[in-house]
C-alpha positions in Angstrom: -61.6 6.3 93.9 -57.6 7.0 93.3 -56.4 7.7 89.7 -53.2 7.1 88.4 -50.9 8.5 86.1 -49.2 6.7 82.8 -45.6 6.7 82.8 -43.9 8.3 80.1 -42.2 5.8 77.9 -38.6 6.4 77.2 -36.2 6.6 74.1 -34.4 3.6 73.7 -30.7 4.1 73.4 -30.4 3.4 69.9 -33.1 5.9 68.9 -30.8 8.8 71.0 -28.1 7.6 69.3 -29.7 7.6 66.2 -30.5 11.4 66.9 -27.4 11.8 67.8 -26.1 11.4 64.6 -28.5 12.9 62.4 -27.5 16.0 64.1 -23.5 15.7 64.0 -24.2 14.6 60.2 -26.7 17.7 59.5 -24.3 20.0 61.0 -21.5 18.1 58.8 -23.5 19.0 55.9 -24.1 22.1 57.2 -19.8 22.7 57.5 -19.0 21.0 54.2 -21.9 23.6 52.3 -20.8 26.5 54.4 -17.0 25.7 54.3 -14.5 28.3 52.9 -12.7 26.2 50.4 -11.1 29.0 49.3 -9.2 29.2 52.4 -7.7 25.7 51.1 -6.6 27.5 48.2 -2.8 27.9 48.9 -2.4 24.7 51.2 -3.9 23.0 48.3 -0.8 24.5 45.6 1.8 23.6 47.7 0.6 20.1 48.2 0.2 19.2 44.5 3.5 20.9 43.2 5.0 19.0 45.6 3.6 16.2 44.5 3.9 16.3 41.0 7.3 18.4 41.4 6.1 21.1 39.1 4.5 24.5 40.1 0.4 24.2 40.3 -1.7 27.2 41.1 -5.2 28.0 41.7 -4.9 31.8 40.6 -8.2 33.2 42.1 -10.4 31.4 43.6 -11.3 27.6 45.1 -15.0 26.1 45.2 -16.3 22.2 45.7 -19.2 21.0 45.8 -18.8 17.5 47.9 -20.9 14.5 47.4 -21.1 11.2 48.6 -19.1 9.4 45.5 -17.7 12.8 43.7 -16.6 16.5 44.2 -17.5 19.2 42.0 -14.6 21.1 41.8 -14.3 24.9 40.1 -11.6 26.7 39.8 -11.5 30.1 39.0 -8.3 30.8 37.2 -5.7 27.8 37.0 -1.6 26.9 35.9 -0.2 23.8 36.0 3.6 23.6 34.7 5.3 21.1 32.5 8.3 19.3 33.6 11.3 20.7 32.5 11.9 18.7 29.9 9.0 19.8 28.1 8.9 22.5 25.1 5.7 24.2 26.2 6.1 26.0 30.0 2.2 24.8 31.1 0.5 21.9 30.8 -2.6 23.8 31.2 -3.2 26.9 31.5 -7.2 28.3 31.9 -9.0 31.0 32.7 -11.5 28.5 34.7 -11.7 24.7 34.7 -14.9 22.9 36.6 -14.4 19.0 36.5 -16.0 16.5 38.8 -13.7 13.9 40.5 -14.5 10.0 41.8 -13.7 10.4 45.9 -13.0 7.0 46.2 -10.6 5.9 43.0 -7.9 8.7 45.2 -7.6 6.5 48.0 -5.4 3.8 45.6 -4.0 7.6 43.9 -5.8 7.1 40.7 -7.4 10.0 39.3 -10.5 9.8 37.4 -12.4 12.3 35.8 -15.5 11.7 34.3 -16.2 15.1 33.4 -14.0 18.3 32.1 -15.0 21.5 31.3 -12.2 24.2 30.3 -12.6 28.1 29.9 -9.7 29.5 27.6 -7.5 26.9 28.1 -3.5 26.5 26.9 -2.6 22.6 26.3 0.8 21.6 26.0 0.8 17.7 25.6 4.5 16.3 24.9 5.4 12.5 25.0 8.7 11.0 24.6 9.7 7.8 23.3 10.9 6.5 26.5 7.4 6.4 27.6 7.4 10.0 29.6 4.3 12.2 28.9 3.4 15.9 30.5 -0.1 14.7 31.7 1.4 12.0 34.1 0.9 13.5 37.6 3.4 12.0 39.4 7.3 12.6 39.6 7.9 9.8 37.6 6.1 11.1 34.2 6.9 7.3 32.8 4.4 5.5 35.2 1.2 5.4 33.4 -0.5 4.6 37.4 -0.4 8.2 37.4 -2.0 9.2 34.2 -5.8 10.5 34.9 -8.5 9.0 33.5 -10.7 11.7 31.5 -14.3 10.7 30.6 -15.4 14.2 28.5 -13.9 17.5 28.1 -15.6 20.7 26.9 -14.0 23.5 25.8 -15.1 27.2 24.1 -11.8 28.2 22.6 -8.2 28.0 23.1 -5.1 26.1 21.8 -3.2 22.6 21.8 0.5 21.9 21.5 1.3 18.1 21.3 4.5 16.4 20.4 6.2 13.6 20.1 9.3 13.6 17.9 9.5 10.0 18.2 6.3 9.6 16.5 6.6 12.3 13.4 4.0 14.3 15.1 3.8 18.1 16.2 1.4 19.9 15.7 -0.8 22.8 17.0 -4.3 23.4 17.4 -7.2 26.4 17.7 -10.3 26.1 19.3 -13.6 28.4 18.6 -17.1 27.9 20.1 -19.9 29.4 18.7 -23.5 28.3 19.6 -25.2 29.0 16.4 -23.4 26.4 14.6 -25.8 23.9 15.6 -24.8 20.5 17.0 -21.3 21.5 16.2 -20.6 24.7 17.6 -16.8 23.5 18.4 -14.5 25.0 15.2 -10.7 23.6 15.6 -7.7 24.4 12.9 -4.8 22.2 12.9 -1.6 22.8 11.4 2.3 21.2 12.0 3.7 18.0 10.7 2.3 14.4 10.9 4.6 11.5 9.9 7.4 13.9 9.1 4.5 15.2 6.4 3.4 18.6 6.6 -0.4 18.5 8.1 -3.1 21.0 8.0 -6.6 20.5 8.9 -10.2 22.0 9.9 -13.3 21.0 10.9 -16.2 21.2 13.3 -17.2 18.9 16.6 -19.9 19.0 19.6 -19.1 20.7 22.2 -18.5 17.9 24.2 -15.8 15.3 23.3 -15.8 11.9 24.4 -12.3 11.1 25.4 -12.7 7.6 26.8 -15.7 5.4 27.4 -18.3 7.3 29.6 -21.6 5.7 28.5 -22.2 8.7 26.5 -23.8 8.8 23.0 -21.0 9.4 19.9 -20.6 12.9 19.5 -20.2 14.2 15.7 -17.2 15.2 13.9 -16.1 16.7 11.0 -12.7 17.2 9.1 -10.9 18.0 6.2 -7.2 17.6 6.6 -4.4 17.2 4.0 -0.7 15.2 5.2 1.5 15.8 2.4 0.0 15.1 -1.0 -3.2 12.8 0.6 -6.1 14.5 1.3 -9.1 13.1 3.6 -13.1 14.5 4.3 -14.8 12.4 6.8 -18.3 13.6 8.6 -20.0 11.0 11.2 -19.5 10.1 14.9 -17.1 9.3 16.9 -17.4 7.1 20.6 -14.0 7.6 22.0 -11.8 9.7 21.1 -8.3 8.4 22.7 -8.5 5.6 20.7 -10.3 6.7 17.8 -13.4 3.8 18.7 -16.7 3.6 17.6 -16.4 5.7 14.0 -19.1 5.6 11.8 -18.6 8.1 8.9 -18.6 8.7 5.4 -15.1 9.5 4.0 -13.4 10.8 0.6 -9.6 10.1 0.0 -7.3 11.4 -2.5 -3.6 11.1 -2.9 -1.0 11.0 -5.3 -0.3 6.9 -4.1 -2.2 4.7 -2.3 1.9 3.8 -0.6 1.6 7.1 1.1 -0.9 5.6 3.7 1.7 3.5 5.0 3.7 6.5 6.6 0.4 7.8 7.8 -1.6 5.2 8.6 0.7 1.7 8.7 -1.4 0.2 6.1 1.0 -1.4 3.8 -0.3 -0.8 0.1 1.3 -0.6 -3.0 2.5 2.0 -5.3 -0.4 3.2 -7.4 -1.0 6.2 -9.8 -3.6 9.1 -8.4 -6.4 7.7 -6.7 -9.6 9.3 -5.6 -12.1 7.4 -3.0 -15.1 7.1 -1.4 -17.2 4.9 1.1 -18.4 3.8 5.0 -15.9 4.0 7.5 -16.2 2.1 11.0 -14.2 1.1 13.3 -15.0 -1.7 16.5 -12.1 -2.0 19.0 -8.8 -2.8 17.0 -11.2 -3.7 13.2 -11.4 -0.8 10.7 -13.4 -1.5 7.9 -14.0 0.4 4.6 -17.1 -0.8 3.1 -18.8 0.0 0.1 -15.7 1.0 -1.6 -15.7 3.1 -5.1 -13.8 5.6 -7.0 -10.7 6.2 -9.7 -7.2 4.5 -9.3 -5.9 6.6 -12.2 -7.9 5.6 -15.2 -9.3 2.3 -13.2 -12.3 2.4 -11.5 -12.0 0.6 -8.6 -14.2 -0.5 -6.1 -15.0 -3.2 -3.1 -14.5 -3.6 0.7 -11.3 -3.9 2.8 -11.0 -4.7 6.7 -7.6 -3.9 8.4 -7.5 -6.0 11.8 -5.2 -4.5 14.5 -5.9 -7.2 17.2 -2.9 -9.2 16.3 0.7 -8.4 16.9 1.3 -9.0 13.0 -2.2 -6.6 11.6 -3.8 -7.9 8.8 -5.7 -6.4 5.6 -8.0 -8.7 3.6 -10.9 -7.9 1.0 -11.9 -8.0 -2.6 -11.4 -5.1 -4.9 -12.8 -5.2 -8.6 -12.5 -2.7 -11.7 -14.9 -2.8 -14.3 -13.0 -1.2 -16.9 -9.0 -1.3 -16.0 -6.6 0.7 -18.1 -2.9 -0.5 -18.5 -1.8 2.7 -17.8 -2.3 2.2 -14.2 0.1 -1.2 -13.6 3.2 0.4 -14.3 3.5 1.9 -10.6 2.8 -1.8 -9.4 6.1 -2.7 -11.0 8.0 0.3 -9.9 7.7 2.4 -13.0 6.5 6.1 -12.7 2.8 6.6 -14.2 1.7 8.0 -17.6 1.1 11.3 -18.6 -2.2 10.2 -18.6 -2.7 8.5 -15.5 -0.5 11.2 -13.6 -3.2 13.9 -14.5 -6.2 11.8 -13.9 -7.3 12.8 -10.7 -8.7 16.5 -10.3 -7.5 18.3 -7.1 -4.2 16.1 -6.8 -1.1 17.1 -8.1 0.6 15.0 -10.7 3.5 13.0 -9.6 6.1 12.9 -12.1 5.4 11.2 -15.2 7.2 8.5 -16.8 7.7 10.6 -19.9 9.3 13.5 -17.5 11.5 10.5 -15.7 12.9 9.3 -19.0 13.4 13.2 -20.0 15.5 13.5 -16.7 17.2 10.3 -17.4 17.9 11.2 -21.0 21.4 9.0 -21.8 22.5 6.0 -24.0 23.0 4.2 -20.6 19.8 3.8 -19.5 17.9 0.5 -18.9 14.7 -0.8 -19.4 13.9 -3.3 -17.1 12.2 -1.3 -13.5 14.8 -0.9 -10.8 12.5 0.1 -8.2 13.3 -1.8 -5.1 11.6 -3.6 -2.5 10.2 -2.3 0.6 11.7 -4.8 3.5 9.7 -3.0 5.9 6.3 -3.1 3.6 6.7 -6.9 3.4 7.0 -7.5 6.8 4.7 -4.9 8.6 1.2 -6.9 8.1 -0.1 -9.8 6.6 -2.6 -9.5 3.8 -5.2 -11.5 1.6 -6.4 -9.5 -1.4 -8.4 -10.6 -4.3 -8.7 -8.1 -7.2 -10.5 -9.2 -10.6 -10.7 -6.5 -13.9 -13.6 -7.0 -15.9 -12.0 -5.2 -18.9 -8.9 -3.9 -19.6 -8.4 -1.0 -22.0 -5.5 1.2 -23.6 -3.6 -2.2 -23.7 -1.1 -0.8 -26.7 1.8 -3.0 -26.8 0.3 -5.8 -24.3 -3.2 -6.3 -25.2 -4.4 -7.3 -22.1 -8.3 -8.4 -22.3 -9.4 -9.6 -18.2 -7.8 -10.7 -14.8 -7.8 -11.5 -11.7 -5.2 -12.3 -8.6 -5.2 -13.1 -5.6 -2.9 -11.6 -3.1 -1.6 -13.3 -0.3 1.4 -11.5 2.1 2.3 -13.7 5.4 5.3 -13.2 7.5 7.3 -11.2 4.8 6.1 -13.9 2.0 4.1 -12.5 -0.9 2.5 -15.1 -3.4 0.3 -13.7 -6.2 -1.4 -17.5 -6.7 -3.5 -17.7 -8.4 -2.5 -15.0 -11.3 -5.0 -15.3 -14.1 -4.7 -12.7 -17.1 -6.7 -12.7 -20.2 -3.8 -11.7 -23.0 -4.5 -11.5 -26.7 -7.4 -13.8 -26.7 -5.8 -16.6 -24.8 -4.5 -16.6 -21.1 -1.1 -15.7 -18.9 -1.4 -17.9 -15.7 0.3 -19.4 -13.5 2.0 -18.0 -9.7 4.9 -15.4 -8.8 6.5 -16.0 -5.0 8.5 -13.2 -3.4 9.8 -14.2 -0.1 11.2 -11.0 1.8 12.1 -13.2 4.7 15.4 -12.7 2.7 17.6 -9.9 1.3 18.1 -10.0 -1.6 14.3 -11.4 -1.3 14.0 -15.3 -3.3 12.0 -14.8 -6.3 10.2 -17.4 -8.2 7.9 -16.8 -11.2 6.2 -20.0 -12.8 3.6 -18.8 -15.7 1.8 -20.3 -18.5 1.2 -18.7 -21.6 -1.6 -20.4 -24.0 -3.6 -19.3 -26.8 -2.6 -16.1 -27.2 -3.2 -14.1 -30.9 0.4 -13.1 -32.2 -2.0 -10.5 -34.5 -3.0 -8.9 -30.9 -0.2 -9.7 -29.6 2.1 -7.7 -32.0 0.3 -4.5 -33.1 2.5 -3.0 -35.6 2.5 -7.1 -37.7 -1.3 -6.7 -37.4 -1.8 -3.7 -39.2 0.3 -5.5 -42.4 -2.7 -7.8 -42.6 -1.2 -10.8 -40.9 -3.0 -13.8 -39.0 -0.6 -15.5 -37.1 -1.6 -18.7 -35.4 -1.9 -19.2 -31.4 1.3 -19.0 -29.2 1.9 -21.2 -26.6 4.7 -20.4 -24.1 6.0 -21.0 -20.7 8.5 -18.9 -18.2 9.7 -20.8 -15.2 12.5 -18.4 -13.8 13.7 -18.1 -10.1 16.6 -16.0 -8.5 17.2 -13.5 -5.7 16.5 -9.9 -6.3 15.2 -6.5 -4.6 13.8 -5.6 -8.0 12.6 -6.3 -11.4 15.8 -5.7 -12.6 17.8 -6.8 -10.1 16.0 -10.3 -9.7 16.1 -10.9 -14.0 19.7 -10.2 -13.9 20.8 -13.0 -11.8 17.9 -15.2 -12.2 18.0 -18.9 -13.5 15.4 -21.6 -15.8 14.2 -21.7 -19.0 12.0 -19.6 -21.6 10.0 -21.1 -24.4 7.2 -20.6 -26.6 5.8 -22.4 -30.1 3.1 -21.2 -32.7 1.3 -22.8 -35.4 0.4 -22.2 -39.1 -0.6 -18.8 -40.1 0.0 -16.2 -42.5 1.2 -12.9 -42.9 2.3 -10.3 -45.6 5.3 -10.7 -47.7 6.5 -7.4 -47.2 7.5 -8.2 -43.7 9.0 -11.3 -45.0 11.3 -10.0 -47.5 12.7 -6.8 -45.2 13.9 -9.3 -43.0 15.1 -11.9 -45.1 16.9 -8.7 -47.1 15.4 -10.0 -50.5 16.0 -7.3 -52.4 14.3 -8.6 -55.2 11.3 -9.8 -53.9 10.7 -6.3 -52.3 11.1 -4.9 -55.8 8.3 -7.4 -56.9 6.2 -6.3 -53.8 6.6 -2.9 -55.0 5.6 -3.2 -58.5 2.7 -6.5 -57.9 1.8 -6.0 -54.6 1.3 -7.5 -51.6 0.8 -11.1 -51.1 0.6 -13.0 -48.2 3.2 -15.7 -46.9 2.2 -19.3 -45.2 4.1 -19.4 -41.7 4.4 -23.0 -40.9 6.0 -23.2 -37.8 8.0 -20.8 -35.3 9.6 -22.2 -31.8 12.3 -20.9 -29.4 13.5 -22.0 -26.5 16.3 -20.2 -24.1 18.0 -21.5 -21.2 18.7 -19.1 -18.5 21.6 -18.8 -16.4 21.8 -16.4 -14.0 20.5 -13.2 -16.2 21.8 -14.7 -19.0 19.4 -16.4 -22.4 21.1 -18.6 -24.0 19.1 -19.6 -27.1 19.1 -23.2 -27.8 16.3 -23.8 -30.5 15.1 -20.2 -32.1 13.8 -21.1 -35.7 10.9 -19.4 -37.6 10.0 -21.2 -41.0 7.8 -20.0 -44.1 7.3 -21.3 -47.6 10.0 -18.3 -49.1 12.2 -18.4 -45.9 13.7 -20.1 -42.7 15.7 -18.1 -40.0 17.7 -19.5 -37.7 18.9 -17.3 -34.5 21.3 -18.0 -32.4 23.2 -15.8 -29.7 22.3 -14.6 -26.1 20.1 -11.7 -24.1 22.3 -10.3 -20.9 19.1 -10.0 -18.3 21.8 -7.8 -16.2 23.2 -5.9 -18.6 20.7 -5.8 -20.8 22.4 -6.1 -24.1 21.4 -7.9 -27.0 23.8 -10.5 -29.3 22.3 -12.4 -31.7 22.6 -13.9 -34.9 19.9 -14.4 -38.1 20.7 -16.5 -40.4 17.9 -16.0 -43.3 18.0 -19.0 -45.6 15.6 -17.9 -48.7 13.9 -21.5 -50.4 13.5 -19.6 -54.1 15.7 -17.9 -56.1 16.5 -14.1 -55.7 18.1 -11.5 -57.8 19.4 -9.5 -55.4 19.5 -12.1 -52.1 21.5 -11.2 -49.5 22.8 -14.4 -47.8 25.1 -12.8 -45.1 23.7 -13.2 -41.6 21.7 -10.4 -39.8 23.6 -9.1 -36.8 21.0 -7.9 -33.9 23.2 -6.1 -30.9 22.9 -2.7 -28.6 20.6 -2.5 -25.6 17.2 -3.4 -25.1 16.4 0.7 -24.9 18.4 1.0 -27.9 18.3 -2.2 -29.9 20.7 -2.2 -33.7 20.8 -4.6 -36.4 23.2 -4.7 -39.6 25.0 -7.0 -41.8 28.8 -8.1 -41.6 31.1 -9.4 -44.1 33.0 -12.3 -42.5 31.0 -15.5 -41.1 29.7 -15.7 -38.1 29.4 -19.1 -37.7 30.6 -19.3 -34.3 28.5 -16.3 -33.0 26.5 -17.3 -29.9 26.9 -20.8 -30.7 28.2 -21.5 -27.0 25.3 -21.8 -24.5 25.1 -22.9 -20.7 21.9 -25.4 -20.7 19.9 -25.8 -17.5 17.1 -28.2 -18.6 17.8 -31.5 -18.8 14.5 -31.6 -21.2 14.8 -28.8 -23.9 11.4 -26.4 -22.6 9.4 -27.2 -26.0 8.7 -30.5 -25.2 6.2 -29.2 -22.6 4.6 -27.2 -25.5 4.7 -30.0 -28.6 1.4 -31.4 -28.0 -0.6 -28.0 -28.0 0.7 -26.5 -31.2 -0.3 -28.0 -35.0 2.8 -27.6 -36.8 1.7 -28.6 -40.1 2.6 -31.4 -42.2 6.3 -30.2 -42.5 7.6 -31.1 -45.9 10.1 -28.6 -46.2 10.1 -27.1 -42.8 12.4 -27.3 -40.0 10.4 -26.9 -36.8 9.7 -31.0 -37.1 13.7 -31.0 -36.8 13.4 -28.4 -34.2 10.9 -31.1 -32.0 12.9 -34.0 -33.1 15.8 -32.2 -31.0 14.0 -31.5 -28.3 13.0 -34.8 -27.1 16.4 -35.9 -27.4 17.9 -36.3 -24.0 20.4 -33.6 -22.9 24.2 -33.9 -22.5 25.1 -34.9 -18.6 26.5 -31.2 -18.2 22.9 -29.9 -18.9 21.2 -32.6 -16.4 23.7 -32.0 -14.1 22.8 -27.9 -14.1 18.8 -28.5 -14.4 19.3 -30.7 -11.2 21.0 -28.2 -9.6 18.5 -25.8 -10.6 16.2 -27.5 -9.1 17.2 -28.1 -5.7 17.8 -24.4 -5.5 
């Protein structure tokens, strides 16, 4: 019997081949983990200064760590230059830096990061306005191909220059790590100037800062920083830290005016006494939102919740704001006038901005005007779009204007601000009506259209109230248009009519009689008493062209007394030139017939008596309406029956039609 023998079977090629290469790529592996990268060191300096065209060094010593996707470089001991157009001589400069780096991304000569750790490090980050910046690592420091992409960067301690004079920022930074601080072991100070604004600041962060999106959690933060006279506290977290995306904190503002923020923060918002505030801030891409809004705007309250959108090329703010208790003290800002005492001092931990009182100290002269000069922010008007409604519950402190409610709503598109509609409670009865400022123009187009009706003449004038009066309801309307870059300026040249008209009422005699100039029946005050005098009727009505009231119907009439007024008000000047005639109805001792001459400024008003008539005085008036302005006003007012007063003369002229002249100016004025 013969045995035989089994061949062997044989390795296919592709199984040698196979081998073959898991043994080249072992002893690859093998090179790559037993490689002295060190030895690349200096090849490695030469080839990215000349690169970059400034100096790069790897001090000490070179290690990597390659993978398949990434390399985990360290370096032990690093300087990288700025150009030479740069303030600070290193754009980094570190004891040690270890950063991994995406292999594949450098084939197309982008740089990405994902990861940054830094040992002592010196930053010097400049920017120019011609779009140059030191941590562009090619030639061309413009082209932002060459900017790297950083995902996190650590950091133990060190410092930070960055500038850009373009921008209003410079400003210098210190870094402190300490591990017993908890989740926020990173300290950093900051000091320089921010907007032109000097800037100081300190808080706490993790150790590990998010620079761009890396699929991280936020990382907390912490500040306190003060630019100027605003002062911000913020503690939450923070998702990306290059664009500031993904806040969620809690913040606390205070400032001596909420029109600060517009050099610091592009938010256009008006002037404002001291404010202090509080509530949630977020942010989602290009939205900020404040939500939950409360705190002091002086002596307001104020509270609510704004959105600021920065997705558009025009950003937008929108929201609804409400006081509960508003005091007056807090509007004059609004319309350019310094704040109270009151209001100045309001806010604990803000300096006081001067004070009205202390601006009317400084500006101490028979010269000076009334009327607010402040101008008009161009820039403002056209920087965002906004819609903003605000309502007060209350007002309070209303002194001179006894304001009761109100509410506006705030609309600014493409340089256009309307305040429609403009609703204010005043003296029992109501102010409304719209005001248009279109700052598409300089001077900006102004137009105010208002409606005054019901209003208390007892509220409404104080210092007649407290001589036991109870005047009857006023009904008014203003309808004025012009062009202006202030209060002042737009009054002074503005153009259309003024009117108002008030029923029976009664007030004392003692008022009466001092400005009738009844000697006598002051004497019998005196010695009998007070008595109280039946109004039955007062109406004016002035045309206005360009700053200028002329009085056409100004008549108040009273069983003892009528007075007639005629003369003018220069808006522009602001100078006063009237004429009252008193016309007593009884018989008087000691009644002084000659007319009562009412002149000076509106700061600094003077009334006497002249010898010679004055007959002719203000009797010459440029009329705009073709409708005398009372007409609009005649069926809301009871005048009384009228016997022996003049105001049913006064109406009578009104509805009679105007001379061509006059129609020929109110059409004109209307077409403007």
């Amino acid at each position: 019997m013969t045995s035989t023998t089994a061949p062997k079977p044989r390795l296919s090629i592709w199984m040698r081949i196979g081998a073959v290469l898991l043994g080249l790529l072992a002893a690859l592996l093998l090179l790559l983990a037993l490689f002295p990268w060190d030895a690349l060191r200096e090849p490695l300096n030469r080839y990215v200064s000349e690169r970059t065209g400034r100096k790069f060094e790897i001090t000490r010593r070179l290690d990597v760590d390659l993978g398949w996707r990434s390399a985990a470089v360290k370096l032990d001991g690093v300087e990288f230059a700025n150009p030479s157009w740069a303030r600070e001589p290193y754009l980094v400069r570190a004891e040690r830096a270890a950063f991994d780096i995406r292999l594949w991304p450098l084939l197309s000569g982008r740089v990405v990061i994902p990861q940054l750790a830094l040992t002592s490090p010196v930053l010097g980050l400049q920017m120019e306005e011609d779009g140059r910046r030191t941590w562009a690592l090619g030639k061309n420091t413009s082209d932002e191909g060459t900017v790297p992409v950083i995902g996190l960067m650590e950091v133990d301690q060190g410092t930070l220059d960055f500038l850009a004079e373009h921008l209003g920022v410079d400003l210098h930074a210190d870094f402190s790590y300490d591990s017993s601080r908890g989740e926020m072991p990173l300290d950093f100070r900051i000091k320089g100037r921010y907007q032109r604004q000097p800037l100081t600041a300190q808080g706490r962060t993790g150790n590990v800062l998010q620079l761009n999106a890396a699929g991280q959690p936020p990382f907390p933060l912490e500040i306190d920083a003060a630019a100027g006279h605003t002062r911000l506290k913020a503690k939450g977290t923070v998702a990306e830290l290059a664009s500031l995306d993904g806040i969620d904190a809690r913040f606390d503002l205070k400032g001596q005016n909420l029109g600060d923020l517009y050099g610091l923060l592009g938010i256009a918002l008006p002037q404002t006494s001291p404010y202090a505030l509080s509530g949630e801030l977020r942010k989602r891409a290009r939205l900020w939102e404040a939500a939950g809004l409360k705190g002091k705007l002086g002596l307001s309250d104020i509270g609510g919740d704004m959105k600021f959108d920065q997705s558009q090329k025009i950003p937008s703010l929108s929201g609804t704001l409400r006081s509960r208790v508003m005091d007056m003290d807090d509007l004059g800002p609004l319309i350019g006038l310094p704040p109270t005492e009151r209001s100045a001092k309001a806010i604990e931990g803000v300096a006081p901005p001067p004070s009205i009182t202390e601006v009317k100290r400084a500006k101490r002269d028979s010269g000076r005007k009334v009327l607010p000069d402040a101008t008009l922010d161009f820039e403002r008007l056209r920087a965002m779009n906004a819609e903003v409604k605000y309502t007060a519950e209350r007002i309070r402190n209303v002194r001179e204007l006894p304001l009761d409610k109100g509410s506006v709503q705030i609309k600014l598109k493409d340089g256009v601000l309307t305040l429609d509609p403009l609703n204010l409670g005043v003296a029992s009865g109501t102010l409304a009506g719209a005001i248009r400022i279109d700052g598409a123009q300089n001077p900006a187009e102004i137009r105010a259209a208002l409606e005054v009706r019901g209003m208390q003449l007892s509220r409404l004038i104080p210092k007649i109230e407290t001589m036991r009066t109870s005047f009857g309801k006023l009904d008014g309307r203003i309808n004025l248009s012009g062009h202006g870059n202030s209060v002042a300026g737009w009054l002074g040249n503005a153009s259309g009519d003024v009117a108002a008209l008030t029923g029976r009422g009664q007030f004392s005699n003692l008022l009466l009689e001092f400005m009738g100039l009844d000697g006598g029946e002051i004497i019998k005050f005196l010695l009998r008493g007070d008595r109280n005098v039946v109004l039955r009727c007062a109406a004016m009505a002035f045309d206005v062209d360009k700053g200028t009231m002329n009085s056409r119907s100004v008549v108040l009439d009273t069983e003892d007394t009528v007075f007639n007024v005629s003369g003018q008000a220069s808006l522009s000047k602001e100078t006063l030139d009237f004429v009252v005639r008193p016309q007593p109805k009884d018989k008087s001792i000691l009644s002084l017939r000659t007319p009562l001459i009412i002149g000076g400024t509106f700061a600094a008003p003077r009334a006497g008596l002249e010898a010679g008539s004055l007959a002719t005085r203000g009797a010459a008036a440029a009329v705009l309406g073709a409708l005398n302005p009372l007409l609009a006003l005649a069926a809301t007012v009871e005048t009384g029956p009228g016997v022996d007063a003049d105001c049913q003369e006064v109406l009578a002229q009104a509805k009679r039609p105007a001379s061509r002249e006059a129609a020929a100016g109110a059409a004109k004025a209307k077409k403007q």
